[in-house]
C-alpha positions in Angstrom: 79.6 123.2 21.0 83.0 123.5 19.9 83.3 127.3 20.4 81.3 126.8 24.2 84.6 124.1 25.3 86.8 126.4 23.5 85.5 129.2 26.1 86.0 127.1 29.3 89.1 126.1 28.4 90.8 130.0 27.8 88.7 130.2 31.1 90.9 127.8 32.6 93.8 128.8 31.9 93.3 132.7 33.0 92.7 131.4 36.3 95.2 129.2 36.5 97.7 131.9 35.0 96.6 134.3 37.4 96.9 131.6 40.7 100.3 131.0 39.9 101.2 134.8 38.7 100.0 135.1 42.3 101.9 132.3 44.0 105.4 132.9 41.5 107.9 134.3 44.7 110.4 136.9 43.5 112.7 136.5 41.0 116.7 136.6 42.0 117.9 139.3 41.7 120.8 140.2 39.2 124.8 140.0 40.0 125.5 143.4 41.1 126.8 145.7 38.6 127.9 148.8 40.6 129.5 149.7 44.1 127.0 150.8 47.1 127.7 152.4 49.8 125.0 152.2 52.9 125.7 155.9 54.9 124.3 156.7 58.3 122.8 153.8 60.3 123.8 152.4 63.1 126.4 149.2 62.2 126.2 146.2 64.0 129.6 144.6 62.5 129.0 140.9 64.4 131.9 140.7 66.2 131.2 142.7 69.2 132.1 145.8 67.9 128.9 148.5 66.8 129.7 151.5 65.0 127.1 154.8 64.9 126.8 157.2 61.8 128.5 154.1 59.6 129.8 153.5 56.2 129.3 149.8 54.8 130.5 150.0 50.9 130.5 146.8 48.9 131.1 146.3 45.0 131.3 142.7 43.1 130.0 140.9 46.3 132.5 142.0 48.7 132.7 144.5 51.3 135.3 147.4 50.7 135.1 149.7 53.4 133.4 149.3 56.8 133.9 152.6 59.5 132.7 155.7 60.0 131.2 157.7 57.4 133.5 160.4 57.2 136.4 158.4 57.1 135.1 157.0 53.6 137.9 157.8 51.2 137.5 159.4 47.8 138.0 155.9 45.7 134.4 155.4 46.6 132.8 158.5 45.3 131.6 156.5 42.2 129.4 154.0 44.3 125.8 154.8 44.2 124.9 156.4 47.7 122.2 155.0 50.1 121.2 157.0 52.5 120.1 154.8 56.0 120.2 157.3 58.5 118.7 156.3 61.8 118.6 152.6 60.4 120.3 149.1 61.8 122.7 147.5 59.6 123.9 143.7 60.2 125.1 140.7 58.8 123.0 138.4 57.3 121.8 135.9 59.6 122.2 132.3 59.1 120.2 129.9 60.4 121.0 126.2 61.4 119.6 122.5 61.0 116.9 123.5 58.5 114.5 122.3 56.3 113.9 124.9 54.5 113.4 124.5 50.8 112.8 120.9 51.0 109.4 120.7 53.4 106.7 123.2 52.7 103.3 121.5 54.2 104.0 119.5 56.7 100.6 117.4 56.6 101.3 117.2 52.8 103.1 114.6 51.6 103.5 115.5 48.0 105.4 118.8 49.4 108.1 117.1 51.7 111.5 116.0 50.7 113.3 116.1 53.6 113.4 112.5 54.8 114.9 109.0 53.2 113.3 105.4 53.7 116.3 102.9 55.4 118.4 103.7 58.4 122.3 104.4 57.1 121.8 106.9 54.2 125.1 108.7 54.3 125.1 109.6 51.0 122.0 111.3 50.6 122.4 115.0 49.7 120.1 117.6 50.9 121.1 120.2 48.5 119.7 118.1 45.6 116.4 118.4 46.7 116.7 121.9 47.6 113.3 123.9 46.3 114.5 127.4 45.4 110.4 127.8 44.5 109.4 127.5 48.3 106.7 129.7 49.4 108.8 129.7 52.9 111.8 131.0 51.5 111.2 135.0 50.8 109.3 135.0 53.8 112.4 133.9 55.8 114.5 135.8 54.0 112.6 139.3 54.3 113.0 138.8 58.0 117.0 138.9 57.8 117.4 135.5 57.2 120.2 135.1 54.0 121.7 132.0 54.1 120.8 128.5 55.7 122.1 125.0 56.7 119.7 122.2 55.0 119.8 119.4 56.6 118.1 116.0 55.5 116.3 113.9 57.8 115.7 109.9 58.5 117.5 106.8 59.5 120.2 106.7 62.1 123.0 108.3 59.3 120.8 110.8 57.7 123.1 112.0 54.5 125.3 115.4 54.2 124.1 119.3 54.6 124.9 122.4 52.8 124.4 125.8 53.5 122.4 127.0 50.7 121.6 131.6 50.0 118.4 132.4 50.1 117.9 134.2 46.5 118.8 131.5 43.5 116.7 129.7 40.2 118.3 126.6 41.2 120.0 125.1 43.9 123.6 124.8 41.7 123.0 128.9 42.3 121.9 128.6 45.9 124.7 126.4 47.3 127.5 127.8 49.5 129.0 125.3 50.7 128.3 122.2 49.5 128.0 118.8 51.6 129.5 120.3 54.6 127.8 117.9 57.5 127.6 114.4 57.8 123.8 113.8 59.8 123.6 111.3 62.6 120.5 110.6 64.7 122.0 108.5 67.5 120.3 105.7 68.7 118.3 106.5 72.4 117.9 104.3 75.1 114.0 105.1 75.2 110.9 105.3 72.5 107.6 107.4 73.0 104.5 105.5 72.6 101.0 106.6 73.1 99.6 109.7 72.4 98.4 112.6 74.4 98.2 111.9 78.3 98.9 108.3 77.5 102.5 108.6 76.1 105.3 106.9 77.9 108.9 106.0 77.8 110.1 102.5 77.0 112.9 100.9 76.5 114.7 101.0 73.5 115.5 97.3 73.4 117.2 97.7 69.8 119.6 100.2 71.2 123.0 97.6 71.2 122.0 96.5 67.8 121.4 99.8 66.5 125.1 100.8 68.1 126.3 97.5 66.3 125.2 98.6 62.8 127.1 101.8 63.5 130.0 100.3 64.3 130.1 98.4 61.4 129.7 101.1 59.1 131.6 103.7 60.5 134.8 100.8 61.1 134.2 99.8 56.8 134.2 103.3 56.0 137.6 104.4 58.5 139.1 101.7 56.0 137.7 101.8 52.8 140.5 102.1 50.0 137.4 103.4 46.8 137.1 99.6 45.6 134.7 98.3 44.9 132.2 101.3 44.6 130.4 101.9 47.4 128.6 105.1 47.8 128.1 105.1 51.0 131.4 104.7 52.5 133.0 107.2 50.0 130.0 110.1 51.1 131.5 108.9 54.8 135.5 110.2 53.9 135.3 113.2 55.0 134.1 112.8 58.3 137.9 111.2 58.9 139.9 113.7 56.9 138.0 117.0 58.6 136.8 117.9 55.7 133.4 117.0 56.8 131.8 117.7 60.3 129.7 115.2 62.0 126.6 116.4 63.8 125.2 113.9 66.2 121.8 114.4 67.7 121.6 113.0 70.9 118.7 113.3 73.9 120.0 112.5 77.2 123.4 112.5 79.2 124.1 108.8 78.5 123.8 108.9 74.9 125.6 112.2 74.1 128.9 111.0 76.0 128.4 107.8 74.4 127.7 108.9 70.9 130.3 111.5 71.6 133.1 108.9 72.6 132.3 107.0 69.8 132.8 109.7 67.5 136.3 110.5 68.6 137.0 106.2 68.8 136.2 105.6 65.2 138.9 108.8 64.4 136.4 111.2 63.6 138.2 114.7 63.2 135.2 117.4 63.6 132.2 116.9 65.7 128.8 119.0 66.5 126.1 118.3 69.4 123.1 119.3 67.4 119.3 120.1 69.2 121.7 120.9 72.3 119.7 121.2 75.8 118.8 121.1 79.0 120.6 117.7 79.0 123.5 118.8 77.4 124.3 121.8 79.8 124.5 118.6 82.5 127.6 117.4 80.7 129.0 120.8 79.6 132.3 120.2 81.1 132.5 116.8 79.0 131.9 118.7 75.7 134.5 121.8 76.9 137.0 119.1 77.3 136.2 117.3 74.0 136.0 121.1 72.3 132.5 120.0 71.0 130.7 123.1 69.6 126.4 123.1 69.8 123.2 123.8 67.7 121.0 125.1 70.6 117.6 122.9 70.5 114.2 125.5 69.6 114.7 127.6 73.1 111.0 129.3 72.7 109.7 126.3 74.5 108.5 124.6 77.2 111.7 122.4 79.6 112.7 119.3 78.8 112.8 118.3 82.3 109.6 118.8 84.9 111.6 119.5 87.9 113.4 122.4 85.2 113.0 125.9 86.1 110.1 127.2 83.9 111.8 129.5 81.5 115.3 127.3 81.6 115.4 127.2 77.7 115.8 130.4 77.5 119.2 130.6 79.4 120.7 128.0 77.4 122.5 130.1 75.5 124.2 132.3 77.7 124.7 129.3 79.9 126.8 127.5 77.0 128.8 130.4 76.7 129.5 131.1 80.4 131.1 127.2 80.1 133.3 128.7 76.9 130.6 126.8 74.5 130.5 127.5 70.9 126.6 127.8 70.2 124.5 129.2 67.9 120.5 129.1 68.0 118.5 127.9 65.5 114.4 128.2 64.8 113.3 124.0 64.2 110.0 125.0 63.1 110.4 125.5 59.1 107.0 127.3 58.2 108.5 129.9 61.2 112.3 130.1 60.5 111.5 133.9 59.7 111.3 133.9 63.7 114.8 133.0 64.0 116.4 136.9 65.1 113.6 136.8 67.9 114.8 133.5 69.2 118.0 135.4 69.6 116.2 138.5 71.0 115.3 136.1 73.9 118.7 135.5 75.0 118.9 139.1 75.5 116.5 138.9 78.5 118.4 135.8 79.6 121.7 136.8 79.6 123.3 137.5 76.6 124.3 141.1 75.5 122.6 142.4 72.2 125.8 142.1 70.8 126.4 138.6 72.3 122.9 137.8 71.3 123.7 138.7 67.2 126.6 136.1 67.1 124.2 133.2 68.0 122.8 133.9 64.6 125.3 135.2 62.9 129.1 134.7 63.8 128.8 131.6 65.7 126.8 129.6 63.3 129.6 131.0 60.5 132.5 129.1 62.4 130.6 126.2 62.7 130.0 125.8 59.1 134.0 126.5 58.6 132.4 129.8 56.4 133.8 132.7 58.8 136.1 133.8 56.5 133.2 134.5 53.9 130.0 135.3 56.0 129.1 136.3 59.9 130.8 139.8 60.0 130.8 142.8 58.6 133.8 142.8 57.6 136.1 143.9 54.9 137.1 141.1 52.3 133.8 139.0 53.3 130.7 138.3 51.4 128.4 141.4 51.1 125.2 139.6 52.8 123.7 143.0 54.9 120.8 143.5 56.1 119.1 146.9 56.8 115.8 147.4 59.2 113.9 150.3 60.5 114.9 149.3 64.5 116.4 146.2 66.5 116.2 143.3 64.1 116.1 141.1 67.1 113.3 142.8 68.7 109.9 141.7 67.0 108.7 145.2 68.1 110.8 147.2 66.1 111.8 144.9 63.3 111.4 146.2 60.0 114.6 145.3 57.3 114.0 147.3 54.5 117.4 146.4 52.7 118.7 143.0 52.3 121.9 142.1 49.9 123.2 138.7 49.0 126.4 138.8 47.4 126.0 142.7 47.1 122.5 141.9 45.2 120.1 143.8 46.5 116.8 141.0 47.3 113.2 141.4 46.3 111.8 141.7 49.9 108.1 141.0 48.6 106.7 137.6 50.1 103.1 136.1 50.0 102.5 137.6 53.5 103.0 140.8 52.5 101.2 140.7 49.0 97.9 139.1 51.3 98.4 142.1 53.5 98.1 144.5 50.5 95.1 142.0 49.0 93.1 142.8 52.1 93.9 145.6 53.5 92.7 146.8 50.4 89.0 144.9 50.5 88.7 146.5 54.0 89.7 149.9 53.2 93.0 150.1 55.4 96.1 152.3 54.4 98.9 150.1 53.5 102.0 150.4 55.3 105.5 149.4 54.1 
């Protein structure tokens, strides 16, 4: 009997060592050790500029030398030589108002840490909760994807972003920038109720009250001297200082001057219109004037409006930067973020140059974070986060990256996507293709 139970219990354990040998994702990968030097692809450097038969050398997480190949000087004959020929070579992209690493299933409770109980949480940290173990994670980050702004959700003051890298144990290894945005879901004049054919707009009748507790709050914190404690108000400093930005989330005209004017009233020094659309293109004169940068709501989309021309989302990011807009695009589906270059592939069609196109995702999203000096380019003196692909990384036809670096480590690229591929197109006798 004894020997029998023994049995079964070895048997569970194989099979739970080999589910979660299975579902481990890919180790980080060390710091790097020794210069590279990425020769022959085409370099996209994010700022407009695009250089053909390149040189992109990098050693201890920096970028040395970007140009052409044969201007590379001799001081970099000791860097280990990659040959990309025929290849793309850009920045990392960045992706904005995320929740990656802290929702995984979204009709799975246990798997979600994204959202806090009461309605003024300002000093609720996303990073915290940050899950470097998220299945979602390599997939995103095998599509280009290398660092990302975590954002947490619930209440009207939601707590403080970071932007977190996409290759780390833990999330002291993963942070960036560390609470960068303060979070704040702006009271709207209307609720949905219903479901289906049935939901309708009402009234918000809470909406002065609502206002009211954010006046409160935001006047105590303008003031607060750091006696007695209070958490909240101190998370709310540097919203005052500048050396936190606000994002607001607001849904119609109305409510994003309002919230907008109330921002810049309570002395608030930096300020971003997140989930920026159709209705924020009606007042894009209002944030010009104010110098309000925007997070571009999911564009891939049906319009916000029905008397809205049918493929309007689409144009909003060349519209925001016809009005002199600072915007970058985001991908507000989490289990999809790896889609977030082909969102910007869209603009192309609609108005943006590829080049144009890039800095939505790349650039743009950088000097909203206050992180150009470090990320968004290809530049000398920057981070070394470089991606490599086969073709147009913004074209889901002929995106392939091959080569991603963080820092100037070179990624593991595997995913559970890719080892399911490989699991059945083995079973049904298909060549596997890298």
């Amino acid at each position: 009997m004894k020997t029998t139970l023994k049995k079964i219990v070895y048997a569970f354990l194989l099979l739970g060592f080999g589910y979660s040998t299975f579902a481990q994702v890919p180790s980080p990968a060390s710091e790097q050790d020794h210069g590279i030097v990425l020769i022959g692809a085409t370099a996209h450097i994010g700022t407009g500029d695009v250089i053909k038969n390149s040189a992109i050398a990098f050693n201890n997480g920096k970028i040395a030398f970007v140009g052409k190949a044969d201007k590379l000087g001799n001081q970099f004959s000791g860097y280990e030589k990659i040959d990309v020929a025929g290849k793309e070579v850009y920045p990392g992209l960045i992706i904005m108002q995320s929740q990656l690493g802290l929702a995984e299933i979204g009709g799975v409770r246990a798997t979600l840490d994204n959202n806090e109980t009461g309605e003024l949480n300002p000093s609720v940290r996303s990073c915290v909760a940050y899950n470097t173990d998220s299945e979602i994670i390599p997939v995103t980050r095998s599509n280009g994807v290398l660092l990302a702004q975590v954002i947490p959700q619930g209440g009207m003051i939601c707590g403080l972003s970071s932007v977190m890298n996409l290759d780390a144990w833990n999330y002291e290894d993963a942070l960036y920038k560390t609470d960068e945005g303060m979070w704040l879901n702006w009271p709207s004049y209307y609720s949905r109720r219903g479901y289906g054919s049935n939901r309708t707009l009402q009234e918000n009748k809470s909406y002065a009250d609502e206002v009211k507790k954010l006046e409160k709050i935001f006047s105590d914190a303008k003031v607060y001297k750091g006696t007695p404690a209070n958490s909240k108000l101190t998370a709310m400093q540097g919203i005052f200082d500048g050396s936190t930005i606000l994002y607001i989330q607001a849904d119609y005209v109305k409510t994003i001057i309002e919230s907008i004017s109330f921002a810049k009233k309570m002395g608030v020094r930096k300020i971003v219109l997140a989930g920026a659309d159709e209705d924020a293109l009606m007042v894009k004169d209002f944030l010009k004037e104010n110098e309000i940068s925007v997070i571009v709501a999911q564009i891939h989309r049906l319009p916000k409006r029905k008397d809205s021309y049918t493929k309007a989302p689409y144009e909003m990011a060349a519209r925001f930067k016809e009005a002199g807009i600072l915007a970058a695009l985001t991908y507000d589906n989490t289990s999809n973020s790896a889609n977030l270059p082909f969102v910007a592939g869209t603009g192309v069609a609609y108005g943006l140059t590829k080049e144009e196109a890039l800095q939505t995702v790349t650039l743009n999203p950088a000097k909203i974070l206050g992180i150009e000096d470090r990320a968004g380019t290809l530049e000398v003196g920057k981070d070394a986060h470089v991606v490599v692909s086969d073709g147009d990384l913004l074209d889901m036809r002929t995106n392939k990256v091959t080569l991603a670096f963080i820092n100037g480590r070179n990624i593991d690229l595997d995913n559970k996507h890719k080892k399911l591929y490989k699991k059945f197109a083995t079973k049904y006798g298909q060549e596997i293709t890298e």
